[in-house]
LUMVODO-212687 format. One record per residue (C-alpha): x, y, z; residue in three letters. Coordinates in steps of 0.25 Angstrom, whole numbers, plus 5000, padded with zeros to 4 digits. Layout:
// LUMVODO-212687
east | north | up | r
X | Y | Z | Ala;
...
// end
This chain:
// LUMVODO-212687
east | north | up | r
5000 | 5000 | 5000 | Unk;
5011 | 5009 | 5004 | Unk;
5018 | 5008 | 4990 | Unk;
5007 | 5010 | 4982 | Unk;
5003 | 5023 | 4990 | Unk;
5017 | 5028 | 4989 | Unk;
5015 | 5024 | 4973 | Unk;
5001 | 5032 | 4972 | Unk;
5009 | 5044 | 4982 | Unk;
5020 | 5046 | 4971 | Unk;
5008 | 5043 | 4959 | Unk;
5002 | 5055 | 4963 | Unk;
5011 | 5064 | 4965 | Unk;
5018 | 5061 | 4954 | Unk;
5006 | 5063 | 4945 | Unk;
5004 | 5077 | 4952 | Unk;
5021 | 5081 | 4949 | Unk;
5021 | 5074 | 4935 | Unk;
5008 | 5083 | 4932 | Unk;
5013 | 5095 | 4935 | Unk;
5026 | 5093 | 4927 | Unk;
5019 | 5089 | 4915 | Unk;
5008 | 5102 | 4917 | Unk;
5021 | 5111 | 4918 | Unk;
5028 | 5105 | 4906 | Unk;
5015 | 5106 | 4898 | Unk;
5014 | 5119 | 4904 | Unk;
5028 | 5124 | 4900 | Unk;
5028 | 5117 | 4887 | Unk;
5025 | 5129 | 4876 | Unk;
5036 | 5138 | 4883 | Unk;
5045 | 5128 | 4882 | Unk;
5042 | 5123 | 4867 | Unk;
5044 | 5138 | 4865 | Unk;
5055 | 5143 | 4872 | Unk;
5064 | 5130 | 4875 | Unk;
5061 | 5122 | 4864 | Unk;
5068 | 5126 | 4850 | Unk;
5058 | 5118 | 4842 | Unk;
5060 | 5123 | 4829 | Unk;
5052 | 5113 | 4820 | Unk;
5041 | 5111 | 4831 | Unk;
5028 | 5119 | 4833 | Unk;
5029 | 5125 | 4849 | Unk;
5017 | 5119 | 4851 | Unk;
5021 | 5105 | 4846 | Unk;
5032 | 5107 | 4855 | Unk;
5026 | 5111 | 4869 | Unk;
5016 | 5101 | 4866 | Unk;
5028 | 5093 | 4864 | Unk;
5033 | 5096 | 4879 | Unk;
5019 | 5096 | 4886 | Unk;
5018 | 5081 | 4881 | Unk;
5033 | 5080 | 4887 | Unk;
5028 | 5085 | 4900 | Unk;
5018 | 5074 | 4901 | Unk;
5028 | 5062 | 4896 | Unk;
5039 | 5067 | 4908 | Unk;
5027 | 5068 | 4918 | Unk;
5020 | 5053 | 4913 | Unk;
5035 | 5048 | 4915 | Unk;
5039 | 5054 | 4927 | Unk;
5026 | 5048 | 4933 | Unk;
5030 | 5032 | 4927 | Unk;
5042 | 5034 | 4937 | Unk;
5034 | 5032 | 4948 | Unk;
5030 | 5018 | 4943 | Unk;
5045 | 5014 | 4937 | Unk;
5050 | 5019 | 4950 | Unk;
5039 | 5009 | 4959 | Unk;
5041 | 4998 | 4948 | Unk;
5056 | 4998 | 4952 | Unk;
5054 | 4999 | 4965 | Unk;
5046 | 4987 | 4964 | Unk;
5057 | 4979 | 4957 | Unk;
5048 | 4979 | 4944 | Unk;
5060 | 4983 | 4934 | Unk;
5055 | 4973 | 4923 | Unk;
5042 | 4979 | 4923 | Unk;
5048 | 4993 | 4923 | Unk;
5058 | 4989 | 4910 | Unk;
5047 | 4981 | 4904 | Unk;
5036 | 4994 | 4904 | Unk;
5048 | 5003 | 4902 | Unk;
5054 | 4996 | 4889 | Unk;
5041 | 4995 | 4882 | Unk;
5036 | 5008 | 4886 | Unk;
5047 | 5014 | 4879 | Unk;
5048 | 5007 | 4868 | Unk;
5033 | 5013 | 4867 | Unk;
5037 | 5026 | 4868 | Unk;
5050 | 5027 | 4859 | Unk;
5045 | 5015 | 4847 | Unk;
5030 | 5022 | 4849 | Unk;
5034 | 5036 | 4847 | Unk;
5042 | 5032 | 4835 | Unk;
5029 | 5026 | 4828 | Unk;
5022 | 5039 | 4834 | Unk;
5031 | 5047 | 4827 | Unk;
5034 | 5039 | 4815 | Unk;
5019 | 5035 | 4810 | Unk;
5012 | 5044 | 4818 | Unk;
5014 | 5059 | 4821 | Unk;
5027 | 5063 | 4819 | Unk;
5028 | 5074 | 4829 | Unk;
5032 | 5078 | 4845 | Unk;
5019 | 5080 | 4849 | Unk;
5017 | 5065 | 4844 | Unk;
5028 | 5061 | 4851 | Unk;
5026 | 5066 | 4865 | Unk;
5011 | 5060 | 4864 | Unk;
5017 | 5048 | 4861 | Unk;
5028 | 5049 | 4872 | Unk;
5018 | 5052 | 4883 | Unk;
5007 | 5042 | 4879 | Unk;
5019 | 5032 | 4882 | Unk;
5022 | 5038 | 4894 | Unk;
5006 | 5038 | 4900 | Unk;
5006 | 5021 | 4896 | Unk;
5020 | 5021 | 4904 | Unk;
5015 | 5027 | 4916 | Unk;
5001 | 5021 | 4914 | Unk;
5009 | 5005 | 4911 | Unk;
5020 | 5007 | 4924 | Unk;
5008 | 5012 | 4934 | Unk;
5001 | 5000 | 4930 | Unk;
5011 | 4991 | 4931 | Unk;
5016 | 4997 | 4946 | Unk;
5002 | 4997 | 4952 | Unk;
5002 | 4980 | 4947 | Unk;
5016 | 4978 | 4954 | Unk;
5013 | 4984 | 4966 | Unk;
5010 | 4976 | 4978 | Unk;
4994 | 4976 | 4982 | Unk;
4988 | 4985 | 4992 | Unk;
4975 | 4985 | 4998 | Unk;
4972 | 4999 | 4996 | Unk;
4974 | 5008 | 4984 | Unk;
4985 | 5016 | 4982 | Unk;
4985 | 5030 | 4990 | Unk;
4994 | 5045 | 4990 | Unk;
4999 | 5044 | 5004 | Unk;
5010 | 5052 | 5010 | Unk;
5014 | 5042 | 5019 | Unk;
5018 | 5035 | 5007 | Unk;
5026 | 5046 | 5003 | Unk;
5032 | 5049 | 5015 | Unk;
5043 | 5039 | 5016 | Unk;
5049 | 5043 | 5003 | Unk;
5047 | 5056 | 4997 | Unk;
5059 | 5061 | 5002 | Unk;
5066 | 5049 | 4994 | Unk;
5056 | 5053 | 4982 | Unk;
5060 | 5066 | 4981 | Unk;
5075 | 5064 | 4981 | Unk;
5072 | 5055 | 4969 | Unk;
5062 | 5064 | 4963 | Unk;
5073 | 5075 | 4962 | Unk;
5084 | 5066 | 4958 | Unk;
5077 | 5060 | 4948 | Unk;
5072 | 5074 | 4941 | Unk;
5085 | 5080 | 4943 | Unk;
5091 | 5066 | 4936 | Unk;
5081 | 5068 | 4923 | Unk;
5084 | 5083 | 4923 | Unk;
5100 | 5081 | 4922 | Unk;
5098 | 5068 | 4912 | Unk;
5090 | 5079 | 4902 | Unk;
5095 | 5091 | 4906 | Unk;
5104 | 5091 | 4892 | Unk;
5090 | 5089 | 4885 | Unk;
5085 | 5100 | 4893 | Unk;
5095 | 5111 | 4889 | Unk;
5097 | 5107 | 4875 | Unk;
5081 | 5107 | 4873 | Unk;
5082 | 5123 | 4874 | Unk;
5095 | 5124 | 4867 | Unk;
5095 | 5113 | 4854 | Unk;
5083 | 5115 | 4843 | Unk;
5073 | 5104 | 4844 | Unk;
5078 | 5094 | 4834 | Unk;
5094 | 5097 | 4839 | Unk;
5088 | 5092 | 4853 | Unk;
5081 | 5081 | 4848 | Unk;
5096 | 5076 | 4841 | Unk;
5101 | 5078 | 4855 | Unk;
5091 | 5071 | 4860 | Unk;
5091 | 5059 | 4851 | Unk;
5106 | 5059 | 4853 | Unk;
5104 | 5060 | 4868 | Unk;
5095 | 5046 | 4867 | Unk;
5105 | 5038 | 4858 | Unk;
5117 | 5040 | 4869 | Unk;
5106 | 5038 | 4880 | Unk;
5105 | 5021 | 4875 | Unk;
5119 | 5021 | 4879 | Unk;
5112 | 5022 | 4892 | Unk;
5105 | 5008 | 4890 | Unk;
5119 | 5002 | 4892 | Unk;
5126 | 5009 | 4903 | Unk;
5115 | 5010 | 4914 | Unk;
5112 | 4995 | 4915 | Unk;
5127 | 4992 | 4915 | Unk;
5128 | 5002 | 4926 | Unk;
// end
């Protein structure tokens, strides 16, 4: 009972952050497809649509952490990889097929992006509610469940926002200093070293 309280606890609150984030991205999406951006060859409203839909994806992700993160805790790494591995096959081979037979643009992208997202949020709740242990009553916010660990959640918390900001700040900078298609080179060269990735962190 106590686990699946302190799942519902962070559920909630994390729905209430992650809304906020993705309301204030949405929010600041025109001035920043304005005056950050340099999207020559794209309409700005293709483009803060672009970044509003962006919002939503990095808010639907940061909420799946909750369920990986219980997942792991519960030992269930193959069920993790195994959601993990089709999932992103979906949203990598499916946007290719979006983009190449369907509509070849951003916006098309993004949707496509963040229809994936909402089924891998919707597929690692599902499958953490079936592993976790039964309980007689259903699951509740409680600060008592909280209490124990906040201290511990926020430490992570800040860690782990600081640990994305650092891994993107290049991105970040060179967003506001490259034009579009210069970035997306950068980008795409960025992702090719990354796979190199796939070797050393297992080893290590």
């Amino acid at each position: 009972q106590s686990l699946r309280d302190l799942l519902r606890s962070f559920e909630l609150l994390g729905t209430v952050s992650n809304v906020v984030l993705a309301i204030a991205i949405g929010c600041l999406a025109d001035r920043l497809a304005t005056e950050w951006i340099r999207a020559e060859s794209l309409a700005p409203g293709e483009a803060s649509i672009a970044i509003a839909l962006m919002g939503a994806i990095i808010a639907v992700r940061l909420q799946e952490g909750i369920y990986r993160g219980l997942l792991l805790g519960l030992e269930k790494q193959v069920a993790v990889n195994g959601a993990h591995a089709l999932l992103a096959t979906l949203r990598y081979a499916g946007a290719v097929a979006v983009l190449r037979y369907g509509q070849a643009s951003i916006v098309a992208f993004f949707i496509w992006q963040l229809t994936v997202s909402l089924a891998s949020l919707a597929s690692l709740m599902l499958i953490t509610y079936r592993r976790l242990p039964k309980a007689c009553q259903p699951p509740r916010f409680s600060l008592e469940s909280l209490r124990p660990v906040w201290r511990f959640s926020i430490a992570m918390a800040l860690v782990s926002g600081l640990s994305i900001v650092m891994a993107n700040l290049d991105r970040l900078v060179l967003s506001g200093l490259l034009r579009l298609d210069e970035f997306g080179r950068y980008a795409l060269a960025a992702a090719a070293a990354g796979v190199l990735y796939l070797l050393v962190v297992p080893v290590t």
